[in-house]
N, C-alpha and C positions, 0 to 999 in steps of 0.2 A: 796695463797688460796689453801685449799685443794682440793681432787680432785677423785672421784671411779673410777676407770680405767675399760675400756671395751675392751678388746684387740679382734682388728677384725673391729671396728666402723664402718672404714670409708668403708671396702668391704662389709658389712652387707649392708650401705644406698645403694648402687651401686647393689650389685645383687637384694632388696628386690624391686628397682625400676624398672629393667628392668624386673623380672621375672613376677610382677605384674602392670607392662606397667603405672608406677604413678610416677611425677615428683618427683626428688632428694627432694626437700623443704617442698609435701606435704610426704614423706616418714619423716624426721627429725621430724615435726609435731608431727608424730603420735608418734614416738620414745619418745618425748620430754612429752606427754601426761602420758604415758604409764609408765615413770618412774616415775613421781611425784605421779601417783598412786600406783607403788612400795613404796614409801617414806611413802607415809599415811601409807599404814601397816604394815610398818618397826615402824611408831610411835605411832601406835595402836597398835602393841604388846609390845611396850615400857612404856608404861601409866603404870606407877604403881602408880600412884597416881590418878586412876581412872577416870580422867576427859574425861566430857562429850564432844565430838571431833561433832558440828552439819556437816551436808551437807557442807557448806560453810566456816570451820573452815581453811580450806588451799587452800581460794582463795588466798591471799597473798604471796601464794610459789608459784614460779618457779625452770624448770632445765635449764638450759643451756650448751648444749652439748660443747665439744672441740673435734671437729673432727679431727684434726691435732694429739691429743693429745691423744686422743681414751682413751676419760670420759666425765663424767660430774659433773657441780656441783649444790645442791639447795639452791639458793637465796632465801630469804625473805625480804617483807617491812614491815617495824615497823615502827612508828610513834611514835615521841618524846615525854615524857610524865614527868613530877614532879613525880607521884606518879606510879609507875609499879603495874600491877593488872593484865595483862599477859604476858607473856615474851614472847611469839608466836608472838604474836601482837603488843608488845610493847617494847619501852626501852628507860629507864632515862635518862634525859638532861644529868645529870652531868656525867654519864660514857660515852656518846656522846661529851661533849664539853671537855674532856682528849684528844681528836684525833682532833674536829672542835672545838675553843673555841666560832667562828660565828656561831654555834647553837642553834634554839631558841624551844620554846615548839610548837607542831604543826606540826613542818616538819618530813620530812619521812626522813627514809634513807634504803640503802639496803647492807643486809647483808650476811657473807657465814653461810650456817646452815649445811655442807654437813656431813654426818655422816660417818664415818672411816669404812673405806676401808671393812673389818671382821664384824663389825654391821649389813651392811646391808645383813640379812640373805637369808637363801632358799625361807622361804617363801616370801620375797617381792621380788625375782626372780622368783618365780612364778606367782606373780599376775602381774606382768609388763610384761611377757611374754602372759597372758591371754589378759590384755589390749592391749596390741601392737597389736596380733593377729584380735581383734573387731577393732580396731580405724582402721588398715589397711583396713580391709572390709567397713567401714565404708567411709572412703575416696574413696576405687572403685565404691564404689553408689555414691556419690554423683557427680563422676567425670561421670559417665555412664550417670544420669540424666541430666549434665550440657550436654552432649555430644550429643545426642539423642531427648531432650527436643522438639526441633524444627523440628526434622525429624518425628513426627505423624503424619498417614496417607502419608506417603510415601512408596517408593519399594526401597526395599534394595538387594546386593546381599548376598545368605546365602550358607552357606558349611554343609554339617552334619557330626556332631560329634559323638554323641552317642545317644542312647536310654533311657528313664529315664521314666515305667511304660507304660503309653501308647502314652507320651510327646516324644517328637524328639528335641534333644536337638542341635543347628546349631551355628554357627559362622558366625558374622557378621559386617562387616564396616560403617562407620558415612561417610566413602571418603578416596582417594589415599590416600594412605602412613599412615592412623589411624591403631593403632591397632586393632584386632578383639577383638572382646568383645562377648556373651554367648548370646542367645534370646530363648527362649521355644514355639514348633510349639505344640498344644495340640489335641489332637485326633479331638475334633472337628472342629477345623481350616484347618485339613487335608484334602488333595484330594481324593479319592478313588481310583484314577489311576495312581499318584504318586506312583515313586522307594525310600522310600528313606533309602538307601543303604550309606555306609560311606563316604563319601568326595564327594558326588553326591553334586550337584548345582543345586541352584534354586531360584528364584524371590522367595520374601515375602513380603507382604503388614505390615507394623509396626503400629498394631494397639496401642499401649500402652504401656506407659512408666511408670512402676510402683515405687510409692512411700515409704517412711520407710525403715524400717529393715528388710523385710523378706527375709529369706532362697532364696537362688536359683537365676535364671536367672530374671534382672529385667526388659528385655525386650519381649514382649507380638507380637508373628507372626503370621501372619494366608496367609494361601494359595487358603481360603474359600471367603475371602470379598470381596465385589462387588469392591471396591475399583483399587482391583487390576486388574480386567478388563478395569475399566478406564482410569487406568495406560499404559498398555498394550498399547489399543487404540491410546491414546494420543500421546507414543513414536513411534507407528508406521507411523500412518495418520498423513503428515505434514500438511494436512488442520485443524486439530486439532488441535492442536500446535499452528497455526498463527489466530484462533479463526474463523475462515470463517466456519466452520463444528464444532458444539455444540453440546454434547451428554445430552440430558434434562433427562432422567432417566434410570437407568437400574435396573433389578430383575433378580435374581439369585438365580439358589439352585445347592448348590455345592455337598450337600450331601442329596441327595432323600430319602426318610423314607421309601422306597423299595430300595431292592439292585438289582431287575429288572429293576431302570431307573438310566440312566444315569445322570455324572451332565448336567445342560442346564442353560444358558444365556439369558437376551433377551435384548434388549438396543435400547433404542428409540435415532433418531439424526435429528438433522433438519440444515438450511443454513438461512441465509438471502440474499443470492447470488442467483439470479434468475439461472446461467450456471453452479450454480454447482452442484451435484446427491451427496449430502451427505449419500446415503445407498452406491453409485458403490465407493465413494472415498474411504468408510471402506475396503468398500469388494478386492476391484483393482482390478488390472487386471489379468484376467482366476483367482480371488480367491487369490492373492498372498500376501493380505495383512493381510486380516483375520486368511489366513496357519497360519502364522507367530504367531498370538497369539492361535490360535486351539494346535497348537504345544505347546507350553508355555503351557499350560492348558493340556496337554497330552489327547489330543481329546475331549475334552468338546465341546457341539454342541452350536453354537451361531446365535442366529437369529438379523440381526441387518433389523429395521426397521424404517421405515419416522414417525416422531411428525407431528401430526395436531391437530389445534387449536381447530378441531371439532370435540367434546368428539367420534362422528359416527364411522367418518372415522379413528379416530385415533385407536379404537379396533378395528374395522375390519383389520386395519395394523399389531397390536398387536398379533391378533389370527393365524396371516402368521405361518405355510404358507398352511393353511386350506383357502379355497375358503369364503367368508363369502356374503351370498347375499340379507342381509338385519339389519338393526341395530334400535333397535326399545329403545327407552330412556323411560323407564318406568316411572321413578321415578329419576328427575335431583336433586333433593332435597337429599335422602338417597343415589342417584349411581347408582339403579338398573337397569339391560335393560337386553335384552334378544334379544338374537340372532339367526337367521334363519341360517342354512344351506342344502346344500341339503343331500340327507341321505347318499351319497358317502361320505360326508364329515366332518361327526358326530365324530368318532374315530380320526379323523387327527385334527378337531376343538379342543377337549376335552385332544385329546392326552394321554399318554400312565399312566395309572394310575391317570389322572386327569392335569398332569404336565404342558400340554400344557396352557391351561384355566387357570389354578391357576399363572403361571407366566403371563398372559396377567393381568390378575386382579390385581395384586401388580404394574406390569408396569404403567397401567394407574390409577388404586386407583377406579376402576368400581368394583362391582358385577355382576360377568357378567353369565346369564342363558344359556347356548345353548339347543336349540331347533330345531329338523325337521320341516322345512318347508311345507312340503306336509300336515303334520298332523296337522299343527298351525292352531289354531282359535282365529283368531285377535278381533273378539267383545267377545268370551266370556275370554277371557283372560284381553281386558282390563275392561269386568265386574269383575272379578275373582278381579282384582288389585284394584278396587276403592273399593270392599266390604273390603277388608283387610285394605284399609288405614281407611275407617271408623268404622272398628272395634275396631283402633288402636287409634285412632285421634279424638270421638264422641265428646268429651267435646270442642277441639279447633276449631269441624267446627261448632258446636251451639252458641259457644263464637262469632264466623266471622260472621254467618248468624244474631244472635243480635246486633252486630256494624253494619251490613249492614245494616238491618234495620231499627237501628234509626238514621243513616248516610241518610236516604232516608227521614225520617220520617220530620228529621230538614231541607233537603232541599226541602219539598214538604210544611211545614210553614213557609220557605223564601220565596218563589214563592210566595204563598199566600199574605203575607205581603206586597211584594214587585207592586204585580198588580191589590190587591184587586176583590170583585166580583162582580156578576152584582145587587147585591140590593142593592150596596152603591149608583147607579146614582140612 
């Protein structure tokens, strides 16, 4: 059998696989890929006789490297035929049954087609070199997706690499002994008081594992998502971990729409353990648990607070650590309530630019109003509120006041019926 000689073969698989951290086999693949599309335009420019070559006209070929032998060659199957009408595709019993004379029409057989050594020109050395170069990207996504797939929504450790516009571009492991592989932290995933300086380290939260072909890093980091606060949490608090201490929600702004506020945290926790203080287990002891992730988070302020069942109590926990001395539920149906403080403690309720408030209200899913106390007027405010719901609401409460009263109407001619009057005796 003939044979193209590749002098180099077998150190090309060996370096191309450790330089791009991909198994010897799936490197041969690509190799193996890359030159049968060499072949096609080695016999696309060969066509002199014009013929139309479709999409699928050289599923039929293979290469089959000889690594030992540093070449390859291309097989084809043809199937047996009386009457030849492609030679590509096909080839006559009777020049088959010269070599098998137990050849029948029907069966395949497979052939060398490999073109001489000098034929196979520059240009199909270049397009094998184009395709090699895709089919090897091509295999590191899809090893990166099979790698990574499972780890969304985890914390991964990251290294920085370089810079790339206003993206940070890091290094990152799946576990011991994995290669790193590339992940993209993008401006808005970023912390505000983050270094991140070259070979700096840092937790990131793996939001996304992206699909296809595109360009660049196909893992998605952020140092932004609440996520990774939970994370945090979790690996510090062993009563986290052994589930006795539940974190029901957290609200987070990592990156405040003033550069006057810092980022801020809030995280609701609760127990079903009567002896256990699921705020002091976050917090530890003198603070030593919480440090632990404050630090991580390069001084983000975190407020951790007690979940209660009861929408009251559980914003006035939220609004910590403003003093809150009354909680009024406007409206359990839309959310809304409104909150009394005293007027010490208006700015520390509201907090700085609004921040404090707006995170209690993403915490618990309330709208929440604060209000001075001193100046609150409880009836005209809950007239203020019933005028607005009926301005809003006329058609639904004429709709309820008409089934109420023929809801009353039919059980006031059951009675009727039922006990008759006094001029039936």
């Amino acid at each position: 059998m003939s044979m193209v000689t590749l002098p180099g073969l077998k150190e090309l698989i060996e370096s191309i696989s450790r330089e791009r951290n991909l198994p010897r086999l799936a490197v041969q693949s690509s190799i193996r890929e890359a030159l049968l599309k060499g072949y096609e335009r080695y016999r696309r420019a060969q066509n002199l006789e014009r013929k139309q070559f479709d999409e699928d006209y050289f599923d039929n070929f293979e290469v089959e490297l000889d690594i030992e032998g540093e070449g390859f060659r291309v097989l084809s199957t043809k199937t047996i035929v009386e009457q030849v009408n492609n030679s590509d595709h096909q080839i006559s019993l009777e020049e088959v049954q010269q070599v098998a004379p137990e050849a029948q029409s029907g069966d395949s057989v497979v052939l060398d087609v490999t073109p001489d050594q000098g034929e196979f020109g520059r240009m199909a050395a270049m397009q094998t070199k184009q395709v090699l170069a895709q089919k090897l990207r091509d295999q590191q996504r899809q090893m990166v997706q099979e790698e990574f797939q499972d780890l969304e929504s985890t914390v991964l450790q990251a290294r920085v690499l370089r810079f790339e516009r206003q993206s940070v571009i890091l290094a990152v492991s799946s576990g011991f002994g994995q290669p790193e592989v590339e992940a993209e932290l993008p401006k808005r995933e970023q912390l505000p008081n983050d270094n991140y300086r070259a070979n700096a380290t840092f937790k990131v939260y793996l939001k996304k594992v992206s699909q296809g072909q595109q360009r660049g890093p196909q893992l998605l980091v952020s140092r932004a998502d609440a996520g990774l606060v939970v994370y945090l949490f979790a690996n510090e608090v062993p009563e986290i971990e052994d589930e006795v201490v539940r974190i029901v929600a957290v609200a987070r702004e990592a990156n405040p729409p003033s550069r006057y506020v810092g980022p801020r945290t809030k995280i609701a926790v609760d127990t079903l353990d009567r002896d256990v203080d699921p705020v002091g287990a976050c917090i530890g002891a003198r603070g030593s648990r919480i440090q632990v992730v404050v630090n991580e988070l390069r001084g983000e302020k975190i407020d951790v607070i007690r979940w209660s069942p009861d929408p009251a109590t559980y914003i006035a926990n939220a609004l910590s650590p403003a003093r809150v001395d009354e909680v009024r539920l406007m409206d359990p149906e839309s959310r809304q309530t409104h909150v009394l403080v005293a007027e010490d403690q208006l700015s520390l309720a509201i907090g700085k630019e609004g921040q404090n408030v707006r995170l209690a209200a993403r915490l618990t899913g309330w709208k929440i109003d604060i209000k001075d106390k001193a100046k609150y007027d409880h009836a005209a405010e809950d007239t203020k509120f019933v005028a607005v719901r009926a301005k809003y609401q006329p058609e639904d409460d004429e709709n309820e006041m008409e089934e109420l009263e023929y809801e009353n109407q039919e059980e006031l001619e059951l009675e009727h019926d039922r006990f008759g009057t006094g001029d039936e005796d």
